[in-house]
N, C-alpha and C positions, 0 to 999 in steps of 0.2 A: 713268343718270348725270345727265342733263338736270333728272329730280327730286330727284335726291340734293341738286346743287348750288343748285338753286330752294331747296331747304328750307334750308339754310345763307346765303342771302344776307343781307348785312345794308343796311338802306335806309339811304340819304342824309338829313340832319338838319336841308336847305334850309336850309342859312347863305345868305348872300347873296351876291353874287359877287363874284370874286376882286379888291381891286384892285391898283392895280404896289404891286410890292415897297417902291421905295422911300418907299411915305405908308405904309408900314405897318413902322416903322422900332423894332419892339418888339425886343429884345436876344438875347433866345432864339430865334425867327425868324431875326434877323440871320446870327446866327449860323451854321446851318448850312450856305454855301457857303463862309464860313469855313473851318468844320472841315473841310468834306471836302476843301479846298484846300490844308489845312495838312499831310494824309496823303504828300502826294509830299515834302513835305522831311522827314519821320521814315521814310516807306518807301525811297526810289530810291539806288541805292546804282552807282557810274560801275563797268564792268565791266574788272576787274583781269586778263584774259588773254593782255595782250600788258605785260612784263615792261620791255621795253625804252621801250614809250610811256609807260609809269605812271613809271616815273625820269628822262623828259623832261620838267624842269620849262620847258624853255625852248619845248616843242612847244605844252605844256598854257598856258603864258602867251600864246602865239600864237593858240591855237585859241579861248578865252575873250576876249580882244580885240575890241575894237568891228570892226576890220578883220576879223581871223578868223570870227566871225561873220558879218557879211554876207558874206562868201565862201562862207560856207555856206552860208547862206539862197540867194543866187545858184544855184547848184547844182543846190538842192533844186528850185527853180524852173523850172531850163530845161528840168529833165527831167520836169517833174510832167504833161508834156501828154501824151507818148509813155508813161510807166509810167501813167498813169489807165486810156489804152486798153488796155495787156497787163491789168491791174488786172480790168477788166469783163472781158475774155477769159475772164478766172479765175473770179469768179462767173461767171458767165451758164455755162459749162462745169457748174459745180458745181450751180446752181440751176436751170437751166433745166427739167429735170423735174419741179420743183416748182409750176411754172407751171401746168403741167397737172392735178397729182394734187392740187392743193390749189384751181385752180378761181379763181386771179389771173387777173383780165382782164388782160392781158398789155400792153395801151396806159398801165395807170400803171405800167408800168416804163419811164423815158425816162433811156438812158443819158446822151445826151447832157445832160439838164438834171443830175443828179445829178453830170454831172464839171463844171460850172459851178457848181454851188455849193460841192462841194469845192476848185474853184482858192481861192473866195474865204476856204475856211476857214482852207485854208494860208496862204492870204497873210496874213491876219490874224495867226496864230498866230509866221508868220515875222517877222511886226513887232514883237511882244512880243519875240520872242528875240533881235532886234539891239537891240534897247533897251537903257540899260544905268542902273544904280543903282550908289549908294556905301553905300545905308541897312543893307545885310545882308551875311552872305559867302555863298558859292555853298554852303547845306549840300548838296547831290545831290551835293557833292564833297567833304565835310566828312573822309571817310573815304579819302582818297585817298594821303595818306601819313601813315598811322598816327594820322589825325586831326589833324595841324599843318597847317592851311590858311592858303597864303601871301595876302598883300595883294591878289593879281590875280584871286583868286576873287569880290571885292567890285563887280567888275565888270559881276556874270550878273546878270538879270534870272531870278529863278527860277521854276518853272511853274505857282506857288501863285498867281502873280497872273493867269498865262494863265486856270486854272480860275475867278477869278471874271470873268475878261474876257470871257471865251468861250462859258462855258456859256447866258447867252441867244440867244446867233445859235444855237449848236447843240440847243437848245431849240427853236430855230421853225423848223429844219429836220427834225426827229421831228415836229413837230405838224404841218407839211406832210406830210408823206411816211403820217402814222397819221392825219389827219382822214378822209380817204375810204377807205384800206385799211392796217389798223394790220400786214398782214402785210409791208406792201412793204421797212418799214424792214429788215426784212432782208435786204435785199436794197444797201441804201444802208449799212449798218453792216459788211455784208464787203467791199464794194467800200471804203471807207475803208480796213479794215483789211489788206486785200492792197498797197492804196495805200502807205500808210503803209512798211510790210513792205519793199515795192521800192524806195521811195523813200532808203531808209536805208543798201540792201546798197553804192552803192558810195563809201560816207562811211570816213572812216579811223576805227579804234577809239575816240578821243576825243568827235571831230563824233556817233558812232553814239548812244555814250554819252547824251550831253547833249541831243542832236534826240529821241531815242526817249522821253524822258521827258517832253518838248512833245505828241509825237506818243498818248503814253500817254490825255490828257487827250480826243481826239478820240475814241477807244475807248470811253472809260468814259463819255461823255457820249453819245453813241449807242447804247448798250447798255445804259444803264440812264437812266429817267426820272426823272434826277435834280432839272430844271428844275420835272416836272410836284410833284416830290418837295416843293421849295422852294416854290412859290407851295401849294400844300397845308396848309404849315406854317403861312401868313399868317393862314388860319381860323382857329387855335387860339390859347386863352388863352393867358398865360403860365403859370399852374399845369397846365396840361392834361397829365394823364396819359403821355397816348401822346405829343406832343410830348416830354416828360422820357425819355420810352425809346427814340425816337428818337435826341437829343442824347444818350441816352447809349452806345447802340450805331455809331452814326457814327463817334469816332474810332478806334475801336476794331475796325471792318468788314474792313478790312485784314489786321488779325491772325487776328480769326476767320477769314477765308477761309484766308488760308494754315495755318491748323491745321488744318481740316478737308482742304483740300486733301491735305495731307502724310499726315492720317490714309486717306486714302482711297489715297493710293500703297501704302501700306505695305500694305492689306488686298487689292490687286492689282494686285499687284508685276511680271506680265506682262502687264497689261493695254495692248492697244494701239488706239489709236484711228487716224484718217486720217492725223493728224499725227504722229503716232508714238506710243512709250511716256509712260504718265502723268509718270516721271519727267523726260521731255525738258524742258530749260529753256523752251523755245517753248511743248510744252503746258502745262507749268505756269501759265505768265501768264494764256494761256485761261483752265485752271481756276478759277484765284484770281479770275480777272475773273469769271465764271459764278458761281459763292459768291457775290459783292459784289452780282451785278446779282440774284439771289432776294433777297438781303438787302433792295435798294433799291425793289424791286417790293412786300414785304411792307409797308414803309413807308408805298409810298404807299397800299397799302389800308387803312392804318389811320388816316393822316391824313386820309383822302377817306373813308371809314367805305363801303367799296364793293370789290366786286370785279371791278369792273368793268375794271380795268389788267390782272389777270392774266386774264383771261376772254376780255378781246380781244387782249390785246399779246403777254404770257409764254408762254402754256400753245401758244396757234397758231404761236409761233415755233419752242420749243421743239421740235415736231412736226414743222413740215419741216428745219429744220437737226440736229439730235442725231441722228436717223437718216443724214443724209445724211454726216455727218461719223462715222460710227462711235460714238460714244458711246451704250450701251446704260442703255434706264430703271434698273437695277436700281444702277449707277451714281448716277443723280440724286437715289434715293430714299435710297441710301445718305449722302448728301449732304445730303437735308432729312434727314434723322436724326441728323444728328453737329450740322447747322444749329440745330433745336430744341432740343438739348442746352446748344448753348454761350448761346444765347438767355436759358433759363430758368436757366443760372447767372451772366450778366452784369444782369440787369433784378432790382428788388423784384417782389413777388410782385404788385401794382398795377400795373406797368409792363407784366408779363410780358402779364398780363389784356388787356391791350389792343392785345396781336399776335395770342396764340393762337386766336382765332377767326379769321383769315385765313388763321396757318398750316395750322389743320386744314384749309382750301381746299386749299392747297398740296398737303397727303399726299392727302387723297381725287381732286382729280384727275390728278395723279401715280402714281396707287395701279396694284398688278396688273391689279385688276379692270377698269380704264378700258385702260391701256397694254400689260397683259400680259406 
């Protein structure tokens, strides 16, 4: 395996190094924290299962209110110090065998620093969300009664601007935690997300709504190297191939996962994992998240022209958590197969050129032969 993947590497083209984003302020570049920003107001959609709260319009103008808001945030806050710690309970339970069988020096797992950087990401996060604007309406709520959104939706401050606020702090918290051992972030990527999770259950259906799709943003930005994604992008021209297939695959990431996703329910319709069956709404989001972050990881090896992101980050990750969580390789392969499909029918045949030698990484170390 070792030679297979030596033989398939591709070298680096020593561009020169990176510099900040903002002197390098070319359009197509720019662009992609844009788009991927732009994905939570065409995907999130407020959840319609309390009957009684969705035709409170006078609950929903409280709860979007600059008041009602920080009432939440408050909340969110007092409790984030007490659910951090059950949070790590929860990994550290889940994970800890992996400490061993995977050969982590166990001293760069410091729970403690890791719930102090998460206090500061919420807090961050929670400032965007008390914030308020007049410039837009709340689309994450556009669909909320039959699509007539009243005045008071103009209110919210929506997540599109959290994801370009955010994602550098949450970028230099992955390149801390993967500078010295790219497997730890998995370990800082569940502890958010159990975080998040508890953080949430004792919000009323409204607050749940609206929080979980701030909180969305802290998932996707730890799970996938979307930062390392963006400054990657800076190297490329603007005609640049693979840049063009990127920005064209991007806004569009979303959907292919959930096709694939849903294609994969249907092909194992019993299938259950830790979390439950594929159809559970809970693993679904997993799912679809898991699509997005292969999506995001091929990217970046084709804009860094290296395989070096799935080599050290994906594929080691992949190994101690998918096992640990029930999810069987034949699962993931079936995954990269419906993945490559949709690929080579959204991209020109130029475009496509310029993933498919990464994603054959993908299939061969994913393959029977390696995972069995």
């Amino acid at each position: 395996m070792k030679h297979k993947l030596m033989s398939i590497k591709l070298e680096t083209s020593g561009k020169s190094s990176i510099e900040p984003l903002e002197k390098r302020m070319e359009p197509p570049v720019n662009s992609l924290a844009q788009q991927w920003a732009k994905r939570y107001l065409q995907n999130i959609r407020v959840n319609n299962s309390s009957v009684e709260e969705r035709s409170n319009l006078s609950n929903l103008a409280e709860v979007v209110s600059s008041t009602g808001r920080e009432r939440t945030a408050k909340k969110i806050m007092e409790s984030l110090r007490s659910v951090s710690a059950k949070a790590w309970s929860k990994t550290e339970s889940l994970l800890s065998t992996q400490i061993i069988q995977h050969n982590i020096e166990s001293h760069l797992i410091n729970p403690w620093e890791i719930a102090g950087d998460s206090f500061k990401i919420y807090q961050k996060i929670l400032d965007v969300y008390t914030q308020q604007t007049t410039q837009r309406p709340l689309s994450l709520v556009m669909n909320y009664l039959d699509g007539q959104a009243p005045d008071i939706y103009t209110e919210q401050v929506a997540p599109n601007k959290l994801a370009t606020v955010i994602s550098p702090d949450i970028g230099a918290i992955r390149n801390k935690y993967t500078s010295i051992e790219p497997r730890v972030i998995g370990f800082v990527s569940m502890q958010f997300h159990y975080t998040s999770q508890m953080l949430i259950e004792p919000l009323t259906i409204l607050e749940r709504s609206l929080v979980a799709a701030y909180f969305k943003v802290i998932d996707d930005h730890l799970y996938m190297p979307l930062q390392r994604a963006y400054e990657a992008a800076a190297n490329h021209d603007y005609n640049s191939p693979v840049l063009s297939a990127v920005q064209q695959l991007l806004p569009i990431s979303t959907k292919i996962a959930k096709k694939i996703s849903q294609r994969v329910i249907e092909m194992y319709p019993n299938y259950s994992s830790m979390s439950g069956v594929l159809s559970n709404p809970i693993v679904q989001i997993s799912s679809i998240r898991d699509v997005e972050m292969f999506q995001v990881y091929l990217w970046v090896c084709a804009l860094e022209e290296s395989i070096a992101s799935i080599q050290q980050e994906l594929f080691p990750l992949c190994v101690m958590l998918y096992p640990t969580l029930k999810v069987r390789w034949e699962l993931v392969r079936q995954m990269l197969h419906l993945l490559g499909e949709e690929i080579n029918n959204c991209l020109t045949p130029e475009q496509s050129k310029t993933l498919m030698p990464y994603f054959q990484v993908l299939l061969d170390m994913f393959s029977p032969e390696v995972l069995g």
